[in-house]
Each structure stands twice: as structure tokens, then as C-alpha cells.
C-alpha positions, 0 to 999 in steps of 0.5 A: 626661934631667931636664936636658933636660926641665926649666924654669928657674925651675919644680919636678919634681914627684917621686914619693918623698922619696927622688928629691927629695933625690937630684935637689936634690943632684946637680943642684940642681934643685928638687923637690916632693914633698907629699899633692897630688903623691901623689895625681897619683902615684897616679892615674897608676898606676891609669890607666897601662893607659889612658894608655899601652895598651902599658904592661904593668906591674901594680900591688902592693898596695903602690902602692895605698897610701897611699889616695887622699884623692879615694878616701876623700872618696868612699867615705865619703861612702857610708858606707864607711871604707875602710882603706888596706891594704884597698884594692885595684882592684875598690875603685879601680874600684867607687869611679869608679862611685860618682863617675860615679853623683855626676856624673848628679846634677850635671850635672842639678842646675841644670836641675832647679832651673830645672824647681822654679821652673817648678812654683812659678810655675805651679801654685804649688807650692815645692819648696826642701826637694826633693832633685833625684829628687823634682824630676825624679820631679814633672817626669815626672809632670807630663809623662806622668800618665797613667803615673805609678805609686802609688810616684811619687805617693806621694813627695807630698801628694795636693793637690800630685798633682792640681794636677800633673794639673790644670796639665798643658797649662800646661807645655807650652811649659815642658817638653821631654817627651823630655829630661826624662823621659831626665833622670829615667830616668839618674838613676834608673840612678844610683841604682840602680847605687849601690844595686849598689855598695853591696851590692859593697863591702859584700860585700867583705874587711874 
């Protein structure tokens, strides 16, 4: 079967040391086994029910191990350091919603920008120190005053506020009301949802 399968001239990527010695002796094909190689693994196993639905197997904890690096960039980056014996799929599946959460911010990371060079050409406003909720809040602001709440105000100084209101019909052909205020919505979702997992994963065994 691996002799049908492979390629002159490539490597099998393999799951445990131990095949790779056995493959490169008996068949003297070669092999690569390293933490990249690992991490493919890995997922693999976590996502083999969606991969291949009929595919019953269950996971042991053992196969969680070691932790993913992928997992553990997320995690920390949240402020939890998660350790590897800990690790189950409740983690697994809290730490995909982390990254989906990251995702918002991403994709709406440019778009933002754009919108703070908007605000800095029309009401001459820089908005270079701002993290992307303070642009999207400033953006929704300017696109709907009238519901603007004391908390989103509050995120600036006064005169930034009334000079959102006084330009208001000059960001007319700038900004698309419906799209803008989705944006600011998700990304308050997102935080929200973060806000949740934190709380899951604080809860969780140590």
C-alpha cells in the first residue's frame, strides 16, 4: 500500500518515530517525523469526525498529548497556560472559538484603518493609537448619533463627540451605514464570546 502510494524523490510524512525507522528499513523509503509533522497529526485526530463522518474512533487522552503548539500560541495569548496532561476536547474545541473570535478582528482589521483615515481627513481627527473597537465604535457613532449610548461615548474626549456629530452629513458618500454597523455588531459578539470562554476555561480543572 505505501509503495503504491508514494512518489520517488518525496518523504512520508509519518506519525511516530518508531514507523519512520521501520518504513526507512524495510522499504527504504524515506520518512519525516518532526513538531510540524506532529501538529498535522494532531489535527487530524481532533477533526476525523468531520473529515470522515463514518469514522468512529474516539480519542484518549493520550492523543491529545503533546499539546498542540497552535493550541498553546492561543491559549496564551489569553492569559491561560494550559498544561498538556490537562488538555482535553472541551480545551480543544473553547480554544477554535478563541481563534474564530481573532478571526473577526482580522478580517476587519483593514477596512477599519481605512475608516480611521476617513475620520483624520474629514473631521481631522488621528486615530493611530486606536485598537480596531474603538474605530468601529467611532464609525458607528458617526453613523447612527442619534443612538449612540453614554459608554460609547465615554471611549472619547468630548470634542472628538462633537465633532463626530457636527460632520455627520460629510460622511455620507464615505460610509455604508448597513455594513459598518454589522461590522461593529460582530465585533462585539466577539468579544463578548471571549469574555464566555474566558470564564469556561477559567472554570476548568486545573
Amino acid at each position: 500500500m505505501i509503495k503504491r502510494w508514494y512518489v520517488p524523490g518525496r518523504e512520508i510524512a509519518v506519525g511516530k518515530a518508531e514507523y519512520k525507522v521501520i518504513i526507512e528499513k524495510s522499504l527504504g523509503i524515506p520518512c519525516l517525523f518532526d513538531d510540524i509533522v506532529m501538529e498535522v497529526v494532531s489535527g487530524h485526530k481532533n477533526l476525523m469526525h468531520f473529515l470522515v463522518p463514518q469514522e468512529k474512533m474516539k480519542l484518549r487522552n493520550a492523543d491529545h498529548l503533546p499539546i498542540s503548539q497552535g493550541l498553546k500560541m492561543i491559549l496564551n495569548r489569553h492569559g491561560f497556560d494550559v498544561k498538556p496532561e490537562t488538555v482535553n476536547r472541551e480545551i480543544i474545541l473553547v480554544a477554535c472559538l478563541l481563534l474564530d473570535c481573532e478571526y473577526c478582528d482580522v478580517k476587519n482589521c483593514k477596512p477599519s484603518r481605512l475608516a480611521g483615515e476617513h475620520i483624520k481627513d474629514v473631521s481631522g481627527i488621528k486615530s493611530e493609537g486606536w485598537d480596531l473597537m474603538k474605530l468601529a465604535t467611532a464609525v458607528k457613532i458617526i453613523c447612527y448619533p442619534a443612538e449612540a449610548t453614554i459608554t460609547e461615548k465615554e471611549m472619547f474626549t468630548r470634542d472628538e463627540v462633537l465633532k463626530f456629530e457636527k460632520d455627520v452629513h460629510k460622511y455620507e458618500d464615505r460610509f455604508n451605514k448597513g455594513l459598518c454597523l454589522n461590522v461593529y455588531d460582530e465585533m462585539v459578539e466577539a468579544r463578548a464570546y471571549i469574555r464566555s470562554i474566558h470564564r469556561t476555561l477559567e472554570s476548568l480543572p486545573k
